[in-house]
N, C-alpha and C positions, 0 to 999 in steps of 0.2 A: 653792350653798353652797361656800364655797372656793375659787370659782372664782379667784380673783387669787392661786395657786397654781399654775393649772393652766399646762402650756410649750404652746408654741406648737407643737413638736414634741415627737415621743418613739421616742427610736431606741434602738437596740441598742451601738453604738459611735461614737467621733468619725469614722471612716471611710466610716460612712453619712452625713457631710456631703460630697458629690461637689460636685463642682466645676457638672456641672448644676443638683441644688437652689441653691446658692450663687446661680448666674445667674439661674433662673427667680424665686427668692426678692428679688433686688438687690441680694445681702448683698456688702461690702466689705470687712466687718472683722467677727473674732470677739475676745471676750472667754473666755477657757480656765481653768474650773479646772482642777488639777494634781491632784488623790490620788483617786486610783478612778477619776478622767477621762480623763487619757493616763498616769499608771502607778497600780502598784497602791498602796495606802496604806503609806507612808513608804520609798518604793521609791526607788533613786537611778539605775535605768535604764531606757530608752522601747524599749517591743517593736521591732522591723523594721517595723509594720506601722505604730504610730504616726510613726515619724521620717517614712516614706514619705507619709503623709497630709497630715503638717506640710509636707513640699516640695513634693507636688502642690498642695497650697491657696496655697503662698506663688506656686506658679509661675504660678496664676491669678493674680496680681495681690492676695491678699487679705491685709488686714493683719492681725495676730495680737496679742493680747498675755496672757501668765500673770499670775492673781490668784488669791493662796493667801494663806493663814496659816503656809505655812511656813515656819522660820527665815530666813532671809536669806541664810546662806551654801550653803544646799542648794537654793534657790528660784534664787540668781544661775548659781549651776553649771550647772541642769536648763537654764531660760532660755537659758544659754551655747549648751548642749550642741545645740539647738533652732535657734539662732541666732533668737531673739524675743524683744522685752523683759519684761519681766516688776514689776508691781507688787505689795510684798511688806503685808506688815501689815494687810490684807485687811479684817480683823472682821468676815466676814458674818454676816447681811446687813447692817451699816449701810456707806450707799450711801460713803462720803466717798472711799477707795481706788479705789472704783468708776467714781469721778468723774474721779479724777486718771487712767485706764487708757484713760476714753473720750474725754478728753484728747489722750494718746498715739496714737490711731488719727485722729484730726484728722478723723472723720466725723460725717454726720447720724447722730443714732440709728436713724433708720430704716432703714438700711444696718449694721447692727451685730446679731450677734444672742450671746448669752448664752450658753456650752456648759457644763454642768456634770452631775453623777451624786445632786445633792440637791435637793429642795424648798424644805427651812425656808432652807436658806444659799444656794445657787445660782440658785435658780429666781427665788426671792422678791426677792432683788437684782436679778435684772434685769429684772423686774416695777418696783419701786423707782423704778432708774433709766431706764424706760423703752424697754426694745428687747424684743426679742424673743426668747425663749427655747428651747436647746435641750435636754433632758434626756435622759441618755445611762444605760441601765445602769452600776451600778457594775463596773470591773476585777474587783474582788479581795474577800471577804468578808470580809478584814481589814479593817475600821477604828475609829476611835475610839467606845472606849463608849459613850458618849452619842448616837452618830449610830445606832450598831448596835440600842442598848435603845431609846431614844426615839422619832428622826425616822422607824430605816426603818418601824418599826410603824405611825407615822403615812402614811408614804408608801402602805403598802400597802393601806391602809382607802380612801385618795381612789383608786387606782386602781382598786379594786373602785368604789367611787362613779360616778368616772369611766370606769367599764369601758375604761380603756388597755389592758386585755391583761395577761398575769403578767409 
């Protein structure tokens, strides 16, 4: 029941993608969401621990790209700031942004996997478009109403379902 929600993974942070799962996995390129992912919701700086992660993963060789809904000029900064591109206007889940990102990483999907801190939007897109998915605790208990009332209630019913752990 719901399964084609469910991630392929489920970790605690993006830093739990080590450069060994990456290898053992085949994975080449990740797809990143930005808010609650690598910072907190509507944050405009990446902890130490995030930037370190983004350079140990670039220094494996793997490619990266940000896909958010966030404005454009706080999305191209963060990207800057990362040194990784970044595709903006997102609408998740509908795949079309999704498309143009996996695009940008010039790989098979099967070398591609999905990181994000949601379900309905993250997970579900990269279900969608076909890779494989990571799902990451959220950062920060700050975020948008609607993901806070809605999705995480939902989130938290399949994890009980799916007995992931709290």
């Amino acid at each position: 029941m719901l399964d084609f929600l469910k991630p392929d993974f489920v970790l605690n942070s993006v830093s739990e993608i080590t450069p060994v799962l990456l290898r053992e996995q085949k994975v080449e390129g990740l797809l990143v969401d930005l808010d609650n992912t690598l910072l907190p919701w509507g944050g405009n700086s990446f902890s130490k621990e995030v930037e370190n992660w983004v350079r140990r993963t670039q220094a494996e060789g793997v490619k990266m790209v940000l896909i958010s809904n966030s404005p454009w000029a706080r999305l191209r900064d963060l990207a800057e700031k990362l040194g990784v591109p970044a595709v903006r206007l997102a609408l998740k889940p509908v795949p079309f942004a999704t498309w143009k990102a996996l695009r940008l990483l010039r790989l098979p999907r099967e070398k591609v996997i999905f990181v994000g801190d949601q379900l309905l939007t993250d997970i579900l897109l990269g279900k969608l478009v076909k890779v494989r998915t990571a799902w990451v605790r959220p950062i920060s208990p700050r975020e948008f109403f609607i993901t806070r009332w809605f999705a995480r209630r939902l989130e938290g019913w399949l994890t009980r379902l799916w007995k992931l752990g709290d």
